[in-house]
C-alpha positions in Angstrom: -45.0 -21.8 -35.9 -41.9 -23.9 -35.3 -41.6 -26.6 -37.5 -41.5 -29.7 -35.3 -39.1 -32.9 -36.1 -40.4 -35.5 -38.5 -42.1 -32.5 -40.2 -41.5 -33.4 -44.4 -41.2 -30.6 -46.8 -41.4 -30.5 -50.9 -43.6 -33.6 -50.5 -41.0 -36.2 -48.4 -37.7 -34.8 -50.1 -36.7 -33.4 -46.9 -37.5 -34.6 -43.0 -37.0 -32.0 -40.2 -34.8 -33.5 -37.6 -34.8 -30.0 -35.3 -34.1 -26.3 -35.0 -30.3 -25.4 -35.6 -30.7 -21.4 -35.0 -33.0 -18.5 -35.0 -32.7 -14.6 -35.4 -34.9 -11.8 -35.5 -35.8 -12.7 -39.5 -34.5 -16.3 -40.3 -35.3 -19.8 -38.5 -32.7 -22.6 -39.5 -33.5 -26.4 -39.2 -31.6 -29.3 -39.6 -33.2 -32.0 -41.9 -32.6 -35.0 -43.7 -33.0 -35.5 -47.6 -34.0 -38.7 -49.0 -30.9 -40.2 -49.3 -30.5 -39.5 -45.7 -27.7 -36.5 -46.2 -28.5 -34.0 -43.9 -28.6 -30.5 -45.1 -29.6 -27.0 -43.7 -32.8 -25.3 -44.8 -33.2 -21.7 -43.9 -36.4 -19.7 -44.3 -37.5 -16.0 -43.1 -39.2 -16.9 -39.7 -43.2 -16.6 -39.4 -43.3 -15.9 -36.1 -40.9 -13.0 -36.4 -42.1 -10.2 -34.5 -40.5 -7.8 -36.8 -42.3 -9.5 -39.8 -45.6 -9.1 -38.1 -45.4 -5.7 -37.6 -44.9 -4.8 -41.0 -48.1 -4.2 -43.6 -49.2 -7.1 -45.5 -47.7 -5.1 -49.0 -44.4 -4.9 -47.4 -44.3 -8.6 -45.9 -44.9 -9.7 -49.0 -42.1 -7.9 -51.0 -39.6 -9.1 -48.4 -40.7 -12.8 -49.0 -40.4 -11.9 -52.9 -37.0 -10.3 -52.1 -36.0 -13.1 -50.4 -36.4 -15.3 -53.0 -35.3 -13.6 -55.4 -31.9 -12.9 -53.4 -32.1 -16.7 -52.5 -32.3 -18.2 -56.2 -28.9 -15.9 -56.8 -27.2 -17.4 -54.1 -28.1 -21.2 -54.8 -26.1 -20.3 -58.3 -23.3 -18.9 -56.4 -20.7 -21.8 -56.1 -17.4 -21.8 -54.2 -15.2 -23.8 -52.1 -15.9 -21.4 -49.3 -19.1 -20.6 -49.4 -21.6 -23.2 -47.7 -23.4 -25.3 -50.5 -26.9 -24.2 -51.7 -28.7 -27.1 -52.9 -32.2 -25.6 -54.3 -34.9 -23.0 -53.2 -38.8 -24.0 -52.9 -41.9 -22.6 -51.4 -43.6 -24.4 -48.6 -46.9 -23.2 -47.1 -46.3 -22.2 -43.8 -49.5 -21.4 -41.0 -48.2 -18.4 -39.2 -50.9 -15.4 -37.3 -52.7 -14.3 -40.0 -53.4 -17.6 -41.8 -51.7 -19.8 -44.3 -49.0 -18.2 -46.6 -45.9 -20.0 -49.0 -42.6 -19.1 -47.8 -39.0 -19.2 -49.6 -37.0 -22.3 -48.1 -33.6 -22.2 -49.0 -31.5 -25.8 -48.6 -28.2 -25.5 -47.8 -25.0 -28.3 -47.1 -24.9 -29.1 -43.6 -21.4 -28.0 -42.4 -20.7 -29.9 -39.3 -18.3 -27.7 -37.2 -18.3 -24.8 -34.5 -18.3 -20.6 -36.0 -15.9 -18.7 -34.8 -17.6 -17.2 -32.6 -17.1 -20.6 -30.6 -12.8 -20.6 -31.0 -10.9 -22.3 -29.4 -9.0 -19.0 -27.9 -10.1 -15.5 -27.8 -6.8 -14.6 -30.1 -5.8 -16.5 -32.6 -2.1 -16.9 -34.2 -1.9 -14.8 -37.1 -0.9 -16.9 -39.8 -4.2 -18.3 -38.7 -6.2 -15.0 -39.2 -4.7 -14.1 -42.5 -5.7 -17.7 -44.2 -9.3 -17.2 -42.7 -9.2 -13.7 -44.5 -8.3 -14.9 -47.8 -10.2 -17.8 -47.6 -13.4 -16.0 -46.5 -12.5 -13.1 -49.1 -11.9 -15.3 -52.0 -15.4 -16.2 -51.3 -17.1 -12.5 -50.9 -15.1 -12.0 -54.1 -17.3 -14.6 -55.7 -20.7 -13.4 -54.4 -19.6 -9.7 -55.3 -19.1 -11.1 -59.0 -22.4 -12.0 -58.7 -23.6 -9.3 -57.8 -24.7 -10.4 -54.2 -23.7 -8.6 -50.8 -23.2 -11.1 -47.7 -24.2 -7.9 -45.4 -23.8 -9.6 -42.1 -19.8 -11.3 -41.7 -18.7 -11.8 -38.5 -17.2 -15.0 -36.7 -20.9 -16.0 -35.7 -21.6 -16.5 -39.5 -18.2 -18.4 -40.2 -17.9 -21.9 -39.8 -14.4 -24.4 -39.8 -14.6 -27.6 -40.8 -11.6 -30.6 -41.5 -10.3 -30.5 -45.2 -7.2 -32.8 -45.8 -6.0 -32.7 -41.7 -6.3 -28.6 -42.0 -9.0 -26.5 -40.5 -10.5 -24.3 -43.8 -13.2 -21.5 -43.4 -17.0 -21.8 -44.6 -19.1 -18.4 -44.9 -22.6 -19.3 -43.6 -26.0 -17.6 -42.9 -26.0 -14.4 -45.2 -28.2 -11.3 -44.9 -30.7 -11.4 -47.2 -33.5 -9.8 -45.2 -31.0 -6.8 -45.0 -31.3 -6.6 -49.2 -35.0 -5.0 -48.9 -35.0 -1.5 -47.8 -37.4 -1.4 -45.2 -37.2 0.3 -41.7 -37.4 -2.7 -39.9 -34.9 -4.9 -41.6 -32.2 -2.2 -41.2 -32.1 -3.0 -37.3 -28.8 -4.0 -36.4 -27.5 -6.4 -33.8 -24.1 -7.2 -35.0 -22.2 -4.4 -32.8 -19.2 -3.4 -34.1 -19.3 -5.6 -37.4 -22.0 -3.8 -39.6 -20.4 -0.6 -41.0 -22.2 2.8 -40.7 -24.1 2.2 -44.1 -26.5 -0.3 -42.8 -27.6 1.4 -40.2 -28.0 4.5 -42.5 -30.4 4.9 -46.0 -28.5 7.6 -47.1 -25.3 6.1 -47.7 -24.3 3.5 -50.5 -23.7 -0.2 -50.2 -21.0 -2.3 -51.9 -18.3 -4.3 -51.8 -16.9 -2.4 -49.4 -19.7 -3.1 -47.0 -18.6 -6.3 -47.2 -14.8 -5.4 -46.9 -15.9 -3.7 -43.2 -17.0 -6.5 -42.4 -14.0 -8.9 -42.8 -11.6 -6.3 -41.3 -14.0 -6.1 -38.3 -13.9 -9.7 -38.0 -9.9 -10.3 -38.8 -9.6 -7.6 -35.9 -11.6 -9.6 -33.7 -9.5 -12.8 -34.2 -6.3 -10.9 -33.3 -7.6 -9.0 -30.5 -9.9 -11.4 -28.9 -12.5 -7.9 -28.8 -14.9 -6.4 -31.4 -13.8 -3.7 -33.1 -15.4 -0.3 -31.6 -19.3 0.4 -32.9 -19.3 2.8 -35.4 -22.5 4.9 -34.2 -20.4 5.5 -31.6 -16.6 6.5 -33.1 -18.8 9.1 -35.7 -19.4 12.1 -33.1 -15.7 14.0 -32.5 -16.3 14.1 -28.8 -17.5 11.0 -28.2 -15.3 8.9 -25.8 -15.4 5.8 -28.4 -12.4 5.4 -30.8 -10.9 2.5 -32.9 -8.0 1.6 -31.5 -5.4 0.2 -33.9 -5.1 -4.0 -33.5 -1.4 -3.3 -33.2 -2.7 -1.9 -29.6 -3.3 -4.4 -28.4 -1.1 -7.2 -30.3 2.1 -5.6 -30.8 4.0 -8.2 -33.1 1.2 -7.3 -35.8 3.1 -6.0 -38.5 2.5 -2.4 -39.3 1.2 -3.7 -42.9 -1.4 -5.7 -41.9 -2.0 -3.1 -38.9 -2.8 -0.5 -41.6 -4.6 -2.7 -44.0 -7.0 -3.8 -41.1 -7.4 0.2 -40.2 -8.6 1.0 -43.9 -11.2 -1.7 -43.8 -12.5 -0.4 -40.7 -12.8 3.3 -42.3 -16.2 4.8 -40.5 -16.8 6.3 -43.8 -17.7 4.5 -47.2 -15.8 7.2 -49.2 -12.5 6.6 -46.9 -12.6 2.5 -46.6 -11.3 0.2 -48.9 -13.3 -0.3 -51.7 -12.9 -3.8 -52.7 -12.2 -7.3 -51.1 -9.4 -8.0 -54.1 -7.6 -4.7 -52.8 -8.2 -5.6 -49.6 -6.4 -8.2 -49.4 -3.8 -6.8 -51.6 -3.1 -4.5 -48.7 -2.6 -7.6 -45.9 -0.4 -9.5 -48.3 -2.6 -12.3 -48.9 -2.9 -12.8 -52.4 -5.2 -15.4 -54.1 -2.1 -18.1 -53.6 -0.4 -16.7 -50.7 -0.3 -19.5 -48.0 1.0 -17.5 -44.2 4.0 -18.7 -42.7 3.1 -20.6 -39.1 3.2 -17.7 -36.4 5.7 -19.3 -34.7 8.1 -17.7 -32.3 11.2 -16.0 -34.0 13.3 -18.4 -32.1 12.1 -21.3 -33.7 13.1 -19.5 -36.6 16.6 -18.8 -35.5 16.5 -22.9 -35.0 15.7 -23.8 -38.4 17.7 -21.4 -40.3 20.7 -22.9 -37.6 19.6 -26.2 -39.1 19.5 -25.3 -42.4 22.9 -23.4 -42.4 24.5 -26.8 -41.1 23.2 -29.1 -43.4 24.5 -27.1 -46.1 27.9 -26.9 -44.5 27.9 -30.4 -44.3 26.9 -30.4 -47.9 29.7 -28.3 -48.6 32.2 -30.5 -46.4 31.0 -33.6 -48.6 31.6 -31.9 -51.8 35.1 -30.8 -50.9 36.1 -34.4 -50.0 35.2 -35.9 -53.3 36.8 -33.4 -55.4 
């Protein structure tokens, strides 16, 4: 059952102000702490139909899992990576009686995903500091051991930092971290590599690394990458299609480096988000030229050409 707003948790430290989102596992709400902050709290979803039909042994490892899971993350601490305050139980009246469920509290990042941009293509000195930014931060979790499991624009927020727009990685899949059956269901087309959909194959990093190439790919080409169940058969229609296709200015190296991420299988992808990167160009303090026309460029280096002439002129004169 929904939690309705004016609903306190943790005794009165938080008040629920309403619902912010809900997927198949997870419900979101949007509350206020004492202080009147407002904050996030995220908690697997009681009225989940996929949680109810799973035995009563199993539910109850994936609410263990999940707290377990969440406790990692709320030590997990970077600049892009949305802040996790604390994790507590609250008891929580769902179909089969009263039960204590894993709330994890969260910052409240107050901006749109990307999955709400402002254009369906974006320029790509845009893209690239999204990728680092948003790698620099799966770099962190993946130090800690954590997988995010489920990046795509949905799950990336912007928000205003110093009059620039900076990426936030939000809403991670931790139901995905118990191997059950029912958790493995996939929704995210064309961002979840092959290996969540399969128990036979490994996870890693590099899950993670399909994940932001699939999603950089989508931010230049205004189109999900093709789904991977899909691109596996040899005769099946279905291929990946380069995102030079369809933006032809992309430069071959960040073409290719985009292509590797997006290997179908584990073994061929790239196996790490610092290598990753590596291969776009966009190291840790790389900052992308603007993706301005290349007549603009012509116009500076014009105006920088004269002003050293001049420069030169000046110099001659006082000699």
């Amino acid at each position: 059952m929904a939690w309705q707003q004016g609903t306190e948790l943790k005794g009165g430290a938080y008040t629920v102000e309403g619902l912010l989102g809900q997927g198949r596992f997870g419900i979101t709400y949007l509350a206020r702490d004492r202080t009147g902050d407002r904050v996030a709290i995220k908690m697997l979803n009681p009225d989940s139909t996929i949680l109810n039909q799973m035995n009563e042994e199993d539910r109850q490892a994936l609410v263990a899992k999940f707290y377990d899971e969440a406790v990692k993350l709320a030590q997990c601490k970077h600049r892009y990576i949305v802040g996790f305050r604390e994790v507590f139980q609250e008891s929580v009246r769902d179909l089969l009686g009263t039960r204590r469920y894993a709330c994890i509290v969260m910052d409240y990042v107050n901006g749109d995903d990307l999955s709400k941009r402002r254009s369906p293509q974006l320029p790509i000195g845009e893209v690239l500091r999204y990728g680092r930014q948003i790698g620099a931060a799966l770099i962190a979790m993946h130090q800690q051991g954590l997988l995010h499991r489920d990046v795509k624009p949905g799950n990336i927020v912007l928000r205003s930092h110093r009059g620039k727009m900076e990426a936030v990685l939000i809403d991670f899949g931790l139901a995905r971290s118990f191997d059950h059956p029912l958790t493995q269901q996939i929704t995210s087309n064309g961002f979840a590599p092959i290996e969540l959909y399969s128990h036979k194959l490994d996870r890693g990093p590099w899950t993670d690394v399909y994940g932001l190439a699939a999603t950089l790919y989508e931010l230049l080409t205004g189109r999900p990458p093709a789904d991977p169940l899909k691109c596996r058969d040899d005769d099946s229609p279905e291929k990946l299609m380069p995102p030079r296709y369809y933006v032809r200015h992309l430069s071959e190296r960040v073409n290719e480096a985009i292509v590797h991420g997006l290997a179908l299988m584990p073994g061929d992808r790239t196996p790490s988000i610092p290598q990753f990167l590596r291969e776009l160009g966009v190291g840790q303090w790389y900052v992308p030229f603007p993706n301005w026309d290349v007549n603009v460029w012509v116009q500076i280096g014009i105006m920088v050409a004269t002003f050293l002439a001049a420069v030169a002129t000046v110099i001659t004169l006082f000699k």
